[in-house]
VEXLO-558061 format. One record per residue (C-alpha): residue in one letter; x, y, z. Coordinates in steps of 0.1 Angstrom, whole numbers, padded with zeros to 4 digits, always signed. Example, Ala and Ser with C-alpha at 12.3 -4.5 7.8 and 13.67 -1.06 7.14 Angstrom:
% residues 2
a+0123-0045+0078;s+0137-0011+0071;
//
This chain:
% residues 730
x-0131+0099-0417;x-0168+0103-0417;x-0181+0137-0417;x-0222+0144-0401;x-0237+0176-0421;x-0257+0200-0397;x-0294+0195-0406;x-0323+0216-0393;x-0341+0201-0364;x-0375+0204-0354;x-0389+0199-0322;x-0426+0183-0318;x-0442+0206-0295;x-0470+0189-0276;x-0500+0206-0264;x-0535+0213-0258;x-0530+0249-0251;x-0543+0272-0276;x-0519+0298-0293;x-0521+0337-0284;x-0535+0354-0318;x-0553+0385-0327;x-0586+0388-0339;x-0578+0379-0376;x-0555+0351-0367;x-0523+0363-0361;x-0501+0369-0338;x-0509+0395-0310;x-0478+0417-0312;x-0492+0450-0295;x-0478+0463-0260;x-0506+0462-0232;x-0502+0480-0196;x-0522+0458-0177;x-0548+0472-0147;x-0528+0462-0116;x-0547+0444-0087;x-0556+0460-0051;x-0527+0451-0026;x-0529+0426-0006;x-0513+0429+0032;x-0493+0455+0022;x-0474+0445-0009;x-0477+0471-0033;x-0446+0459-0052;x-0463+0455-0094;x-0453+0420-0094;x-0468+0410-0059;x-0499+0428-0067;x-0506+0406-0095;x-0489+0374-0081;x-0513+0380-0054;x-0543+0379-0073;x-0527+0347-0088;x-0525+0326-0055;x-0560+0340-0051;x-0577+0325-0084;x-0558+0293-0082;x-0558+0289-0042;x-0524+0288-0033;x-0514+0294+0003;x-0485+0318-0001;x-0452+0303+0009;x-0430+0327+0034;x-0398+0347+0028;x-0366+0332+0025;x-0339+0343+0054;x-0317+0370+0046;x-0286+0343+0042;x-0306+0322+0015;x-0318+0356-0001;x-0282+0371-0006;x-0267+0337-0021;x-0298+0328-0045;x-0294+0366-0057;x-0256+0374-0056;x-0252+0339-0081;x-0285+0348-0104;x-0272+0388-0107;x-0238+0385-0108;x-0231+0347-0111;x-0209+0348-0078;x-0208+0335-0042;x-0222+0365-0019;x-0195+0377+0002;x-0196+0368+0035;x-0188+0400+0050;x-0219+0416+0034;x-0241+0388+0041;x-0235+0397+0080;x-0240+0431+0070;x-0273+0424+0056;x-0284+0405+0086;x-0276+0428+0111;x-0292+0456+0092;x-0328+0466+0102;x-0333+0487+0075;x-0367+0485+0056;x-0351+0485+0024;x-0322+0461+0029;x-0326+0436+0004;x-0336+0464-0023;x-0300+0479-0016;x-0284+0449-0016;x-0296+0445-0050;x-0288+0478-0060;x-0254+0471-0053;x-0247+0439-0070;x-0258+0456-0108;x-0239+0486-0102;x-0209+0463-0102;x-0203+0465-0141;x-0175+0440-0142;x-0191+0412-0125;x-0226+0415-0143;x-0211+0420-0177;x-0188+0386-0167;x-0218+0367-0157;x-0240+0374-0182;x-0216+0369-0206;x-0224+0329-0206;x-0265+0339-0213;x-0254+0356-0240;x-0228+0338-0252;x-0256+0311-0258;x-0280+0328-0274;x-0255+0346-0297;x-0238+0316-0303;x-0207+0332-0295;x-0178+0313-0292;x-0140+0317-0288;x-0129+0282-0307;x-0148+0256-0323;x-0168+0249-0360;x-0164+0274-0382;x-0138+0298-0380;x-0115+0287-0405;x-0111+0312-0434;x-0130+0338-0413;x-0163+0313-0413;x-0171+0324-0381;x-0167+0356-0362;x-0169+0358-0322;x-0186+0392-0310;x-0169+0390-0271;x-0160+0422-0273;x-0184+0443-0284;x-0211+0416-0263;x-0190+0423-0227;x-0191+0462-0242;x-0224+0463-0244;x-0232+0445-0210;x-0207+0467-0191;x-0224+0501-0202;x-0259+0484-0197;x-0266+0493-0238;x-0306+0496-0244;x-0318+0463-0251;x-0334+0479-0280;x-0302+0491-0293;x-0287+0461-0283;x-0308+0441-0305;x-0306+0464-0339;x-0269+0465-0332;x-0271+0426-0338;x-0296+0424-0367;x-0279+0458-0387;x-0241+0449-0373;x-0220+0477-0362;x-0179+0470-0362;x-0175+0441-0335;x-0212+0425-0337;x-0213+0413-0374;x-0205+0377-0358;x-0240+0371-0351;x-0254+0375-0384;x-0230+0363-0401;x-0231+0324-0386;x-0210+0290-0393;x-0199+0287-0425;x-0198+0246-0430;x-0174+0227-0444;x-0184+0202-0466;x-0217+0192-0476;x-0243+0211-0458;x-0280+0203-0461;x-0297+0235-0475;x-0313+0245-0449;x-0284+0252-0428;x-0267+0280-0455;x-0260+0308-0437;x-0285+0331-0447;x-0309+0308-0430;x-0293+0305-0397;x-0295+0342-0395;x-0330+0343-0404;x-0334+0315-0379;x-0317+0326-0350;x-0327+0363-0353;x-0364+0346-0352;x-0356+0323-0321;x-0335+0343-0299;x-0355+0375-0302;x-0388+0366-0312;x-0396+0335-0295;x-0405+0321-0326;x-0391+0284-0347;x-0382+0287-0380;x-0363+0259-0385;x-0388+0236-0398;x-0399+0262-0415;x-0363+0263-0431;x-0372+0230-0452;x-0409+0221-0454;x-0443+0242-0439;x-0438+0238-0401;x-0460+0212-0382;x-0446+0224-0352;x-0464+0262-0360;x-0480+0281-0388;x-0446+0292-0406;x-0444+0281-0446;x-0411+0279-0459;x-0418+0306-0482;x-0419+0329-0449;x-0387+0315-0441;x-0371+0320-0474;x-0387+0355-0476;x-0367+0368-0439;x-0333+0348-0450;x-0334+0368-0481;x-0331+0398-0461;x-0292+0388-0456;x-0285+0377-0491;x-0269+0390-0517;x-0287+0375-0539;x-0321+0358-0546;x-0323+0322-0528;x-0335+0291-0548;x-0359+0278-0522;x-0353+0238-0514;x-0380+0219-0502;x-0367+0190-0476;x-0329+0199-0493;x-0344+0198-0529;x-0347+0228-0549;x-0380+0234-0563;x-0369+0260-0589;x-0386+0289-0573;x-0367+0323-0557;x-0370+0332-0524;x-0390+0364-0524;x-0381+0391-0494;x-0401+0397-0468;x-0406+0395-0429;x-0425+0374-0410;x-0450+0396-0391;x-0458+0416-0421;x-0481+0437-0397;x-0454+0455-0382;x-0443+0467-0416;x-0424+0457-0447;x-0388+0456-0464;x-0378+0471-0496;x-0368+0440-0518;x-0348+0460-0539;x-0327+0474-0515;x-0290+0465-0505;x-0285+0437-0482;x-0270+0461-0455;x-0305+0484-0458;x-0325+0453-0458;x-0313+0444-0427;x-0314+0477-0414;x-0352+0475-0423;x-0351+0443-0407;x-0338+0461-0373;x-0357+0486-0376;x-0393+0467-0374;x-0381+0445-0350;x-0370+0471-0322;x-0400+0494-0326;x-0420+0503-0300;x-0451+0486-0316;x-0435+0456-0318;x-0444+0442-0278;x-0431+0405-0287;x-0400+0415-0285;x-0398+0429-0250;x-0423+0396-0237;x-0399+0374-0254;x-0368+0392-0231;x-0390+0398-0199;x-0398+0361-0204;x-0362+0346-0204;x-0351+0372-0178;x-0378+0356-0157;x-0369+0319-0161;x-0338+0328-0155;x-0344+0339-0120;x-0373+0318-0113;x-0362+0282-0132;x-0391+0288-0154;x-0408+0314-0176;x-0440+0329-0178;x-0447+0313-0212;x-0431+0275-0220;x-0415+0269-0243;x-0392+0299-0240;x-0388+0294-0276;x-0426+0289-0283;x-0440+0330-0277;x-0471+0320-0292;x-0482+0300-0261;x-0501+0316-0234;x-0485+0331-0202;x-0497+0312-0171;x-0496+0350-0159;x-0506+0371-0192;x-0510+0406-0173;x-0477+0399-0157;x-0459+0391-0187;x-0475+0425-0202;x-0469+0443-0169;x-0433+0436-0176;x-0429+0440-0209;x-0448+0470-0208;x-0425+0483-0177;x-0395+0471-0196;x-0397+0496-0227;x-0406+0525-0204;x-0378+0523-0189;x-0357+0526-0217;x-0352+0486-0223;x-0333+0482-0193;x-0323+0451-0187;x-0308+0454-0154;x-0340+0475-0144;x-0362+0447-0153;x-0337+0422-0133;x-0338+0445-0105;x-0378+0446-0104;x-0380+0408-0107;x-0355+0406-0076;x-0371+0432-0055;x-0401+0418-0057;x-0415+0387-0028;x-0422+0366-0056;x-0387+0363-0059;x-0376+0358-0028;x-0402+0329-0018;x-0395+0298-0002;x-0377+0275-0034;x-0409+0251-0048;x-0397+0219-0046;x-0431+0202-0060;x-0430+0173-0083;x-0431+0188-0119;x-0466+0189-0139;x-0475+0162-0164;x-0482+0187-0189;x-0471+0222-0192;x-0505+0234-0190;x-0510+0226-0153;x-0483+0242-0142;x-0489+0266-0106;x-0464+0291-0099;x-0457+0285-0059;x-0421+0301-0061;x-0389+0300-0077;x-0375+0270-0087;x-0345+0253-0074;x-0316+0258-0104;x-0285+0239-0105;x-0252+0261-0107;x-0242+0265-0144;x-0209+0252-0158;x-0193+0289-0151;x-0205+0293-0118;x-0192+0261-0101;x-0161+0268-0113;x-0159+0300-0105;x-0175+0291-0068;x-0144+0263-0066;x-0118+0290-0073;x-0131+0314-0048;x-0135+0287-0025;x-0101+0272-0029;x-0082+0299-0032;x-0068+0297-0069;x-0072+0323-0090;x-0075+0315-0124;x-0049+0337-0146;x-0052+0347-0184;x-0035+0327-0208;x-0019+0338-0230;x-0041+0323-0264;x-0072+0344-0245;x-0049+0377-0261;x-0041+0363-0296;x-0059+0349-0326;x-0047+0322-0340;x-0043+0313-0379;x-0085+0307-0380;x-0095+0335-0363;x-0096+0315-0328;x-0087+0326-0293;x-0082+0363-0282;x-0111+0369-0268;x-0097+0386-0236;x-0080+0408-0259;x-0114+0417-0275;x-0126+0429-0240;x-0098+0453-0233;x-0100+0465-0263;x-0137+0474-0265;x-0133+0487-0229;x-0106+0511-0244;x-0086+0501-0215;x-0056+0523-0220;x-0022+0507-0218;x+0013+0522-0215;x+0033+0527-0246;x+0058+0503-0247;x+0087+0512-0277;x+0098+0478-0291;x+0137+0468-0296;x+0148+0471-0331;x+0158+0441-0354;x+0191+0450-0353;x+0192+0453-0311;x+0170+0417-0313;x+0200+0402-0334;x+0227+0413-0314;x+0209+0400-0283;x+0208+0369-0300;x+0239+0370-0313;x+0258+0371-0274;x+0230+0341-0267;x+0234+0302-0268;x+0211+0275-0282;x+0205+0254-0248;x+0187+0219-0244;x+0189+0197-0209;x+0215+0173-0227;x+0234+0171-0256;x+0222+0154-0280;x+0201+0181-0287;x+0205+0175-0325;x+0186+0144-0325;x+0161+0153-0297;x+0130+0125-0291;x+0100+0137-0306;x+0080+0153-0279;x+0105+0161-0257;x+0103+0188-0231;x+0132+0209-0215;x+0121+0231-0187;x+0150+0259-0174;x+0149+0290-0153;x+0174+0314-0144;x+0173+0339-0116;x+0182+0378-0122;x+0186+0406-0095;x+0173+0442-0105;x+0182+0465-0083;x+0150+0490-0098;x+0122+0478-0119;x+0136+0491-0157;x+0109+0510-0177;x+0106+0490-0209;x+0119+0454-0204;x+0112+0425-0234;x+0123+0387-0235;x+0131+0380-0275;x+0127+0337-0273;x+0123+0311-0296;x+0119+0274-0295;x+0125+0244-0318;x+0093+0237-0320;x+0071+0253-0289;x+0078+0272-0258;x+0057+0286-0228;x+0072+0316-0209;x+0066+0322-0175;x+0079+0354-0155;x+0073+0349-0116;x+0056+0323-0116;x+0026+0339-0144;x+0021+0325-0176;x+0031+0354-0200;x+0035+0337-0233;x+0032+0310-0257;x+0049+0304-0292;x+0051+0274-0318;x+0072+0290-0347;x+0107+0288-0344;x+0118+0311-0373;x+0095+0342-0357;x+0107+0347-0322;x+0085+0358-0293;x+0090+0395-0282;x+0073+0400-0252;x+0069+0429-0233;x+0076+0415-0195;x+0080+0448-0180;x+0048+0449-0151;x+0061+0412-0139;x+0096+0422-0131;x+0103+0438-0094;x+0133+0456-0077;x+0155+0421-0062;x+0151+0384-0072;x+0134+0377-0101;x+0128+0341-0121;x+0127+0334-0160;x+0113+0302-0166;x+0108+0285-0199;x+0089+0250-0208;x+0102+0239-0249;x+0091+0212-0264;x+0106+0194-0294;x+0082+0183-0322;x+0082+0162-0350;x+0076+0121-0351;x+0107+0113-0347;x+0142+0124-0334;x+0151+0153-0348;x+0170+0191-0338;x+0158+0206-0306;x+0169+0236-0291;x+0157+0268-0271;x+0173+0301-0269;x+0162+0334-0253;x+0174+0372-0238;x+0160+0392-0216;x+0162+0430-0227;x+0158+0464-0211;x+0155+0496-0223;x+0186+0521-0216;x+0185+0557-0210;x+0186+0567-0245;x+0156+0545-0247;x+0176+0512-0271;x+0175+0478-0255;x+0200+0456-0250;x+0206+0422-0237;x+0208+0416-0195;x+0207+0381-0197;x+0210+0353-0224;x+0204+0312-0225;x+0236+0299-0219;x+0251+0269-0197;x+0245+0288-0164;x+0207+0286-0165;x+0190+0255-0146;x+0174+0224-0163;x+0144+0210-0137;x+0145+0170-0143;x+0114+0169-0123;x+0092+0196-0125;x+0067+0204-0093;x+0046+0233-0086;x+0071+0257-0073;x+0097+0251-0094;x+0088+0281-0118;x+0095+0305-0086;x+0121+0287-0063;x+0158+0292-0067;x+0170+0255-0066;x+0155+0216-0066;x+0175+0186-0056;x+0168+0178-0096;x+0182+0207-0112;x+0212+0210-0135;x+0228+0234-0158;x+0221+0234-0194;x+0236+0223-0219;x+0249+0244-0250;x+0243+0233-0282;x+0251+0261-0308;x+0259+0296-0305;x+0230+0318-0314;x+0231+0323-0349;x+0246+0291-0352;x+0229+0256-0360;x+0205+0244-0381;x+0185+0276-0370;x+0209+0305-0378;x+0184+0329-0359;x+0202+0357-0351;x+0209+0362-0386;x+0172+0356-0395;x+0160+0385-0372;x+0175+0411-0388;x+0155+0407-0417;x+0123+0403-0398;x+0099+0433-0389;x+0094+0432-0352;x+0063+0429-0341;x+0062+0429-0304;x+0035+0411-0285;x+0017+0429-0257;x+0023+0412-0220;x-0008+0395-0216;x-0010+0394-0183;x+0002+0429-0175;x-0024+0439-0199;x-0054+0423-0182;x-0040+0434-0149;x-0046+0410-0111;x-0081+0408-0120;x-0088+0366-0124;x-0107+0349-0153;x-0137+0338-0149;x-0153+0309-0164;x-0170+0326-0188;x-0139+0340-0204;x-0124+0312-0205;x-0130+0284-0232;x-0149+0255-0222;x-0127+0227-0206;x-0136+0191-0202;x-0156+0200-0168;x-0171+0232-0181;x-0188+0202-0208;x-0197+0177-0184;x-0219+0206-0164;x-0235+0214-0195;x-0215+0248-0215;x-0224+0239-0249;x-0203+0243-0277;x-0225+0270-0291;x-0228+0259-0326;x-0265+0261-0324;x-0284+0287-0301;x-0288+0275-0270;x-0319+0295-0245;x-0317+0274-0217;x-0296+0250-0202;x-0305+0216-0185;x-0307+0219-0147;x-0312+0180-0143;x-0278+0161-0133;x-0267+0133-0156;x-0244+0104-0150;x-0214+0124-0170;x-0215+0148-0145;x-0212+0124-0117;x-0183+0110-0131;x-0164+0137-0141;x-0168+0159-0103;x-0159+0121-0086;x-0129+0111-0112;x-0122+0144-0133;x-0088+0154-0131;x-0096+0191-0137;x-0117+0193-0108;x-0089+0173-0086;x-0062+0193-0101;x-0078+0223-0086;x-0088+0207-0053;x-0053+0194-0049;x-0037+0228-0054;x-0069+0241-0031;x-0062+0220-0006;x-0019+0229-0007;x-0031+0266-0005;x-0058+0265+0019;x-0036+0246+0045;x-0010+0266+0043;x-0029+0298+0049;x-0046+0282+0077;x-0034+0286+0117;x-0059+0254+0125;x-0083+0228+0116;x-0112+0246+0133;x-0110+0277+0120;x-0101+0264+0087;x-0137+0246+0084;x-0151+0275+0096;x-0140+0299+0072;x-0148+0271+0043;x-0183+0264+0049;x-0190+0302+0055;x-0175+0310+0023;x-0189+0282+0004;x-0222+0276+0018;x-0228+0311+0039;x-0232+0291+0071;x-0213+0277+0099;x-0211+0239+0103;x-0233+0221+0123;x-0214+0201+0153;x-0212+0174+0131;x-0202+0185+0104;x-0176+0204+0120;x-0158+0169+0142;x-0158+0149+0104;x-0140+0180+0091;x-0117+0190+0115;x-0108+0151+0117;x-0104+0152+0080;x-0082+0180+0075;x-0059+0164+0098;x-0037+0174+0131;x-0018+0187+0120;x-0034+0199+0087;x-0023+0181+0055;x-0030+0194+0021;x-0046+0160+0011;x-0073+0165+0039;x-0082+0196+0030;x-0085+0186-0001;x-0108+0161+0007;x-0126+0189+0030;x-0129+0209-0005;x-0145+0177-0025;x-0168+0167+0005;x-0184+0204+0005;x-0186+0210-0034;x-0204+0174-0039;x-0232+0189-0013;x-0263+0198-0030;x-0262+0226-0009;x-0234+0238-0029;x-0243+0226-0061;x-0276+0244-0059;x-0295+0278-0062;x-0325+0269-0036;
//
């Protein structure tokens, strides 16, 4: 197996444009308030005043207004990273209200949950926060989800925000802290120097990573300046290495604007970084709100007020409006949703989409408007389960870690939103074991002992409850893997057969028919003992548990598993099990084992995130999510590619993700739907904020079918969400 080591990469940065210094040749750090411009017809708003005075020097006829339908879509996906709602996009366009668009805004950032969702992916990439991936073996690599979604939900001071990162507080030491690389690593890439590097890049604006193994030719940074800020998080003096060759010399300590102040060389490494923080976040220090104001801008508008968003020390093609902002930005208390909310409100904003061929060179750019942005990986696929009608449910993984430190991200958001939960008492070992004790080992035949490798058994088995019971838990355990599912939802997932799942199942069960299902699979390379065995337990007045139903030879095997068959009663190809040891019987002996086990209950993870879907965001990425462009976040990531490329051609025409959920769209869809006509209607509404043209409307309707079938509104789905109109922010 051939292993590639992570090296530093620089990036050539072309240009004839001059760099923004100061008198004495550095960096102009200082925080101007620049003289706003007369208004112009009326626009008094900050940023039209000095857009205005823009399209005057450079002669550009201003473009008109978007309508309010194009207005509420392009902002409803840049705030909030959803499709506007239909019902409020009428709303908007019946209003007369002078102020309309300016509350429709208003409303779309008071919504905590969706803005901390959505900008959960911006973040995510910066931060390089990730839920799997490189790295978090032996604790390499620590996600921050929940203190990140924390601190978007509350809208924390982007000041705070930042020194929160830099000096970590419980939940945010994952940024600092970076990959720890297996095997060899070129020098540059330790993780002292990736923390130094990406605190530079992300809040900044600035490259250090050539810096990281020779003087930059890409800016003015030596790597002893380099060296000197990743010293800050070591706990010792760092050799430096020149192009991955030591040189002999120690790193000394220092920071890389040395005008905003110094750091004490002999202090801790935690007070260093606080040092570190504390320069950074000052109020002196303005690059750090134009770096902000200046990726909050090309965020909105497809492009910033200084390119490269990674490259601060080129000029604005606006100066006094990147100052305006940045300026604005800290009076306000570094607000980040104020400053999203001032961009938004503005006209500049909401200007007809530019669709002019791209400059040669950066440096004669024109600002005539927004550009048009391609939907990110999370929003398609958020927009095609809105659209189709699927929610997408928690898994289970999202609530637990694994053995490296992987997964449980979802669990990381409840927690840090102290989302209370019920206290749910667990059974006892003893009450576990004599649960399993009255249960049977089951397979779907019986040679269960010597199983094929891979194998799968699926069973259910249906229970009537005449009242929901307060504390209800299914004890399971598979030989090797299981997936429970109560209800049809996903609750949990195990893969070690001598620690059985307890799982608290309590908010899925309801008064009448309820359905256990279970997927096992057998493991191993080849045949070998296979066997699954399970109880469901409630709680009795005295508050003990005991066994209402076991596995035994009564519960259904499903041959032929198709999408209902983890809610309906009966398939033409089901069959009872078969039993193939008693429960502490076997080469498994379980109920035996239990009673020396402490039980450690696992919290329903469903129940515990409540109805409230998944988005993409919290979600890891998928095959599609890649193909649109999530990256793995290894390295910080500030913008993502709007351009399509072939890959993403070929997985939205032949990925089966995408036709998974199109398929089950189109099944859900049709049967929700009284006809063809309204149908269409109510898609391209939803998914495009219009009605069809006639057209458009006859090759719909004729696709659906008469009557509908879930095949042609399938196809329906696919034909829409290939539309740029879909695929697009215009």
């Amino acid at each position: 197996m051939v292993f590639l080591r992570p090296v530093a990469v620089c990036l050539v940065i072309l240009t004839a444009a001059p760099l923004v210094t100061g008198q004495d040749g550095a960096a102009d750090l200082s925080l101007q308030r620049p003289e706003l411009p007369e208004t112009v017809d009326g626009r008094d708003h900050p940023v039209d005043r000095l857009v205005d005075a823009y399209f005057a020097e450079h002669k550009v006829d201003r473009p008109a207004i978007v309508d309010d339908r194009t207005f509420a879509r392009r902002v409803s996906l840049d705030l909030v990273g959803r499709l506007p709602d239909p019902a409020a996009v009428d709303a908007l366009m019946a209003s007369d209200a002078a102020d309309k668009r300016q509350q429709f805004i208003a409303d779309l950032l008071a919504d905590d949950w969706a803005y901390a969702e959505h900008w959960m992916s911006f973040w995510s990439d910066h931060l390089r926060n990730a839920y799997r991936g490189t790295g978090f073996i032996d604790n390499g690599r620590r996600q921050i989800t929940g203190w990140l979604f924390a601190s978007l939900y509350e809208n924390k001071p982007y000041d705070r925000f930042v020194h929160e990162l830099i000096s970590p507080v419980p939940g945010s030491e994952g940024f600092t802290l970076g990959i720890k690389w297996r095997g060899v690593v070129n020098e540059s890439q330790r993780k002292e120097i990736q923390a130094a590097q990406n605190v530079a890049q992300v809040f900044l604006g600035t490259n250090l990573k050539c810096a990281s193994c020779h003087d930059s030719f890409v800016n003015d940074w030596t790597l002893d300046e380099a060296y000197a800020m990743a010293s800050v998080f070591a706990d010792e003096p760092l050799e430096i290495h020149h192009c991955d060759k030591p040189t002999g010399e120690t790193s000394r300590v220092g920071f890389i604007y040395p005008q905003l102040g110094t750091i004490d060389a002999a202090s801790s490494r935690e007070r260093r970084m606080r040092q570190l923080a504390d320069l950074i976040v000052q109020r002196e220090n303005g690059r750090l709100s134009r770096t902000i104001v200046n990726r909050l801008w090309a965020r909105l508008m497809g492009r910033g007020l200084v390119e490269p968003l990674d490259n601060m020390d080129q000029p604005a093609w606006n100066s006094d409006l990147l100052d305006w902002l940045a300026w604005d930005f800290v009076e306000h208390g570094y607000d980040v949703r104020h400053t999203l909310a001032v961009i938004a409100t503005s006209q500049a904003y909401q200007l007809a989409a530019d669709q002019s061929p791209a400059p040669a060179r950066p440096d004669e750019y024109v600002f005539r408007g927004p550009l048009v942005k391609r939907m990110t990986a999370e929003q398609f696929v958020d927009a095609v389960h809105e659209v189709t009608g699927i929610e997408s449910r928690p898994d289970p993984a999202g609530f637990r870690k694994d053995g490296r430190g992987q997964g449980g991200q979802l669990a990381e958001v409840v927690e840090f939103l102290d989302v209370e939960t019920a206290s749910q008492p667990n059974p006892t070992a003893a009450e576990l074991a004599a649960a399993l004790h009255g249960a049977k080992w089951i397979w779907k035949s019986a040679n269960a002992m010597q199983a094929p490798a891979n194998a799968k058994t699926h069973v259910r088995h249906v229970i009537e409850l005449e009242a929901v019971p307060d504390h209800a838990v299914v004890v399971v355990s598979a030989d090797n893997e299981f997936e429970l599912f109560v209800n049809g939802h996903p609750v949990a997932k195990g893969q070690n057969w001598s620690q059985p799942g307890v799982i608290h199942v309590g908010p899925h069960l309801r008064a009448g028919r309820n359905v256990l299902a279970i997927t096992a699979k057998n493991g191993g390379s080849s045949p070998n003992p296979a066997g699954l065995i399970a109880a469901l337990m409630v709680s009795d007045r005295d508050g003990g548990y005991q066994a209402l139903v076991a596995t035994d030879e009564t519960w259904q095997v499903v041959a032929k598993p198709t999408p209902g068959w983890l809610v309906a009663t009966k398939t033409s190809a089901s069959r009872n099990a078969v039993s193939v040891a008693p429960g502490d019987g076997g080469p498994w002996k379980i109920a035996g084992r239990v009673e020396t086990l402490d039980v450690v209950a696992q919290t329903d993870a469903v129940g515990l995130w409540g109805d409230r879907p998944v988005v993409a965001a919290l979600q890891p990425r998928d095959t599609l999510q890649a193909a649109l462009g999530r990256p793995n976040r290894e390295q910080v990531v500030t913008r993502r590619e709007s351009k399509a490329t072939l890959l993403q051609a070929l997985e939205l025409t032949n990925g089966t993700t995408l036709d998974g959920l199109l398929r089950d769209g189109g099944r859900n869809r049709a049967a929700a739907a009284s006809n063809a006509e309204q149908l269409v209607g109510d898609l391209y509404r939803q998914a495009l904020g219009r009605q069809p043209t006639v057209q458009e409307r006859r090759l719909a309707v004729e696709l659906a079918g008469d009557p509908l079938t879930a095949e042609g509104v399938a196809d329906v789905l696919w034909a829409i969400m290939m539309l740029p109109e879909f695929q697009l922010i215009y």
